[in-house]
C-alpha positions as CSV (number, residue, x, y, z in Angstrom):
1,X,146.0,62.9,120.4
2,X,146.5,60.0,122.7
3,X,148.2,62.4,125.5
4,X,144.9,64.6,125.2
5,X,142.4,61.9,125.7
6,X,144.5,60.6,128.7
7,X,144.2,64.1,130.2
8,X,141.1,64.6,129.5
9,X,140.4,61.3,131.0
10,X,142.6,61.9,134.1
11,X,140.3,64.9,134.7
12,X,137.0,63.5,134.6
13,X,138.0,60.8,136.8
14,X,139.0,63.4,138.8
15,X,135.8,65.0,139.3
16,X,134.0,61.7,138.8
17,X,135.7,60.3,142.3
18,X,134.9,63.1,144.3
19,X,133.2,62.5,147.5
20,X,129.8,63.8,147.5
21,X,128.6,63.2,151.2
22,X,127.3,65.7,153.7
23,X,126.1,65.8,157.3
24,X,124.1,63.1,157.1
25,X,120.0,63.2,158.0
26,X,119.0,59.2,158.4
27,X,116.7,59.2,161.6
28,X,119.4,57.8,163.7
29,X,119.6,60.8,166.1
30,X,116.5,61.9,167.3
31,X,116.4,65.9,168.1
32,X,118.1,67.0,165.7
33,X,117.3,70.4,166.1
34,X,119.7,70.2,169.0
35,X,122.4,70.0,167.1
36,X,124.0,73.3,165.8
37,X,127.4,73.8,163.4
38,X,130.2,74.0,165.4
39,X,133.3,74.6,164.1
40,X,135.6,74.5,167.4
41,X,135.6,70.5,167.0
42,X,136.6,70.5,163.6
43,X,139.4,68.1,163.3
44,X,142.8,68.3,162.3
45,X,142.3,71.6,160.4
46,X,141.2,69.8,157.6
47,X,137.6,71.1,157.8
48,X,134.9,68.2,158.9
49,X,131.6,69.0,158.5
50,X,130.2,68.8,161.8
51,X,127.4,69.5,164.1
52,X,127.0,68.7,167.8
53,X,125.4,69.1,171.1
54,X,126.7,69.1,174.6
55,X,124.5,68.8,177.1
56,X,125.0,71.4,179.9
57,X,125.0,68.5,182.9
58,X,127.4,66.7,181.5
59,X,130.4,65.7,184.3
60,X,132.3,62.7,183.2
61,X,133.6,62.3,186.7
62,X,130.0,61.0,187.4
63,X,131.1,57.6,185.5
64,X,133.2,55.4,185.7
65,X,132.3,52.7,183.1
66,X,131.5,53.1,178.8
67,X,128.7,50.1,177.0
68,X,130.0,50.7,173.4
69,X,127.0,49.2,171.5
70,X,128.0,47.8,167.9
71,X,128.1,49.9,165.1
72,X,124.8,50.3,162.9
73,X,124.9,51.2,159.0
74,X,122.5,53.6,158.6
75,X,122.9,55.5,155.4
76,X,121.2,57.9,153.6
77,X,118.3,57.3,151.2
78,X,120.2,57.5,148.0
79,X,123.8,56.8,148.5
80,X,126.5,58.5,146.0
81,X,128.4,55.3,146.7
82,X,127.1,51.6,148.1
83,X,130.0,49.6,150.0
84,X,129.8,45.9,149.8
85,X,128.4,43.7,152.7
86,X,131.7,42.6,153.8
87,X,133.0,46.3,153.5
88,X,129.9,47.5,155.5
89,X,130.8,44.6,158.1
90,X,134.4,45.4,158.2
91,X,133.7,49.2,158.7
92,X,131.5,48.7,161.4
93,X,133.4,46.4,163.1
94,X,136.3,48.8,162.9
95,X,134.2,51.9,164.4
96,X,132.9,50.5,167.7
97,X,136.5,48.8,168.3
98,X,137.7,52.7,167.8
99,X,135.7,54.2,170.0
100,X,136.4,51.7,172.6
101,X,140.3,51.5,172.2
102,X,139.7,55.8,172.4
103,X,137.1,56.1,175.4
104,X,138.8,52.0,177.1
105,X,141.5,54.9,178.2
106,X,139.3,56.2,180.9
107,X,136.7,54.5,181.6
108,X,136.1,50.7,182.6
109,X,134.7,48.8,179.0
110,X,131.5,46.6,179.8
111,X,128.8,45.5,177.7
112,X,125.2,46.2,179.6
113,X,124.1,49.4,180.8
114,X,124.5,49.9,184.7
115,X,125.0,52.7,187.8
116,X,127.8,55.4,186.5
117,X,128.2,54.0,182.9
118,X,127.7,55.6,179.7
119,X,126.1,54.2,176.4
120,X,127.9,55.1,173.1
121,X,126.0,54.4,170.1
122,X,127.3,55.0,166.7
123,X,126.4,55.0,163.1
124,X,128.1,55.1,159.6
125,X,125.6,56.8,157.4
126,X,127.6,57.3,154.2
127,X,131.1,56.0,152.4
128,X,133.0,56.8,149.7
129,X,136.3,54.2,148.7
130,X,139.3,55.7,147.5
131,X,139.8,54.6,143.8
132,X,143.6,53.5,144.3
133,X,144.3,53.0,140.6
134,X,143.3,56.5,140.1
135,X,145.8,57.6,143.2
136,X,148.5,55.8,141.4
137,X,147.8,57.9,137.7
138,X,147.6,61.5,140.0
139,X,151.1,60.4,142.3
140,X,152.5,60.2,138.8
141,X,150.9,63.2,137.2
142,X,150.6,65.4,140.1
143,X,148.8,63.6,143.2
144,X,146.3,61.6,144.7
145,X,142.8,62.9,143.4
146,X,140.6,60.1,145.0
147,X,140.2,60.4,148.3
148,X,137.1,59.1,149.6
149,X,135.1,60.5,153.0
150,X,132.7,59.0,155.7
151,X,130.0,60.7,157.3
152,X,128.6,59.1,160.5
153,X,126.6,59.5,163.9
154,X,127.7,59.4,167.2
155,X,125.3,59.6,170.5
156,X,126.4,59.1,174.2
157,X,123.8,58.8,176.9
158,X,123.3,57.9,180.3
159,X,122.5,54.5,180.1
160,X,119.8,54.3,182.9
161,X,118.3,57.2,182.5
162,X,118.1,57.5,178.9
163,X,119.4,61.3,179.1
164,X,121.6,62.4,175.7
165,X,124.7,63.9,176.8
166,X,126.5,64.3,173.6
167,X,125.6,63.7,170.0
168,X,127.4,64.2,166.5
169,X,126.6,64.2,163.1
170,X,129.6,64.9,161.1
171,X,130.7,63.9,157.6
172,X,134.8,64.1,156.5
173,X,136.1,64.6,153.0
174,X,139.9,62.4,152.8
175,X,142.9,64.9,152.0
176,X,145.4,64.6,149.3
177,X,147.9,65.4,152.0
178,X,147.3,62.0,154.0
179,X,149.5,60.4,151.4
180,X,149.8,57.0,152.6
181,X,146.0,56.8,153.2
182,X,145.0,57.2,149.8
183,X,146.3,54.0,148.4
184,X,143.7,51.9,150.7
185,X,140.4,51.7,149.7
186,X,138.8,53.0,152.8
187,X,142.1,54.5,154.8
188,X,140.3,57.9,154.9
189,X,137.0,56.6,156.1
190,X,139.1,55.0,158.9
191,X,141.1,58.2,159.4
192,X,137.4,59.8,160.2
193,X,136.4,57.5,162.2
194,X,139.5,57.4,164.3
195,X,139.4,61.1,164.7
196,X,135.9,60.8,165.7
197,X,136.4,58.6,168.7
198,X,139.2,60.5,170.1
199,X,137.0,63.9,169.8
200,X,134.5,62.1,172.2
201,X,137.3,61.4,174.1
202,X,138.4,64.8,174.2
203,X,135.1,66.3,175.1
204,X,134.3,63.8,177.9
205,X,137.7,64.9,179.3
206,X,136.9,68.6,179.3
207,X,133.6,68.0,180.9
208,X,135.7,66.5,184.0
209,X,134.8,68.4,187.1
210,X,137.0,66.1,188.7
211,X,140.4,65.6,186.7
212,X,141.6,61.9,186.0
213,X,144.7,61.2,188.7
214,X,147.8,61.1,186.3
């Protein structure tokens, strides 16, 4: 009888720790009728939730200089999940130093907007922890069931003129498969986030008419 109850237990944990986030809707991003589901920037084949907009002007080569502002927490009327303050802190903090370290590669890091420069601005709307105890009982039984998510906000603009370039709204279940990631509380919110910033890395570099010399 003890072995049932632990199952038994094991599995509604199991369901209980899911991640329930979605695209998130916060009034962050403005226009969001601009944004459509696009599933060419999923990440990593492990499918993000994500919608987007690329503005048809858009031509990287016509900066030279990114103004990451600071990270904003911005979640959703009733969050599944409510990180601490510090967590909140830590998470932001950890974003806008992402997205710099990812778009820092190409373009000159400054912090006021200016001729030829881009504004990022950026916003975690939702996350879910992993429950690493949990992780430990599934490893054992048969693997990590708690994996946690993020879902966020990402706008770049011209900084002068105010014109939106790109925007994101995107939320990202954690995977089983991401092992080591699941025995930190917030490893797959990180993951996201990471992924994130090198996507708007990716699509600034394909909107190069001008390539970056190598």
């Amino acid at each position: 009888m003890t072995m049932k109850y632990l199952v038994l237990f094991f599995f509604a944990s199991l369901f209980a720790s899911c991640a329930s986030l979605s695209v998130p809707s916060t009034g962050f991003l403005k226009d969001r009728e601009q944004l459509t589901r696009n599933t060419d920037h999923e990440v990593w084949g492990i499918p993000d939730e994500v919608e987007l907009y690329v503005s048809s002007d858009l031509d990287a080569s016509n900066y030279d200089s990114v103004w990451v502002e600071e990270t904003v927490y911005r979640p959703n009327a009733n969050p599944a999940y409510e990180p601490t303050p510090e967590a909140i802190d830590g998470l932001r903090a950890d974003f806008t130093e992402r997205l710099g370290n990812a778009l820092g590669q190409d373009f000159q890091l400054v912090d006021q907007p200016g001729p030829r420069t881009l504004r990022v601005r950026a916003a975690i709307a939702e996350v879910a922890c992993e429950r690493v105890w949990l992780n430990i009982i599934g490893v054992i039984a048969i693997l990590p069931v708690s994996m946690g998510g993020i879902s966020g906000q990402i706008e770049i603009i011209d900084s002068q003129s105010g014109k939106r370039l790109i925007a994101m709204a995107a939320h990202r279940d954690g995977s089983p498969f991401l092992v080591l990631e699941c025995f930190s509380k917030y490893a797959h919110a990180r993951w996201g986030m990471r992924k994130w910033s090198s996507k708007m890395r990716a699509i600034l570099e394909q909107s190069r008419a001008v390539p970056i010399a190598e």
